[in-house]
C-alpha positions, 0 to 999 in steps of 0.5 A: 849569555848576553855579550856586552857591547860598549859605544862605538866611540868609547874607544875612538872617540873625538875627544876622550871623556873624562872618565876615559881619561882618569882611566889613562891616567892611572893606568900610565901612574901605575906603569911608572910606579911598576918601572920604578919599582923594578929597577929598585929591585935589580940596583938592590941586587947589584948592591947599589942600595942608595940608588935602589931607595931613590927609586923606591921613592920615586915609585911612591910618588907616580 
């Protein structure tokens, strides 16, 4: 089976492509959103339910 190559610059480029930079955005949303997801669960199960919704929406907003 073929090996598929990418640029040599696709990763260490001078400046990134747009693509490549769309990418890193959604991939760093995604990661705050997981964050705020998870810190929701765990102020639930201290009982801090207010905190645990706030976060919630916070999630729902990165």
């Amino acid at each position: 089976m073929a090996e598929a190559t990418l640029p040599k610059d696709f990763f260490f480029g001078a400046a990134m492509s747009e693509l490549q930079m769309t990418c890193f955005e959604i991939i760093s949303y995604v990661g705050t959103a997981k964050s705020n997801y998870v810190d929701a669960i765990a102020k639930a199960k201290e009982g801090d339910f207010d905190a645990a919704e706030e976060l919630i929406k916070q999630g729902d907003e990165a």
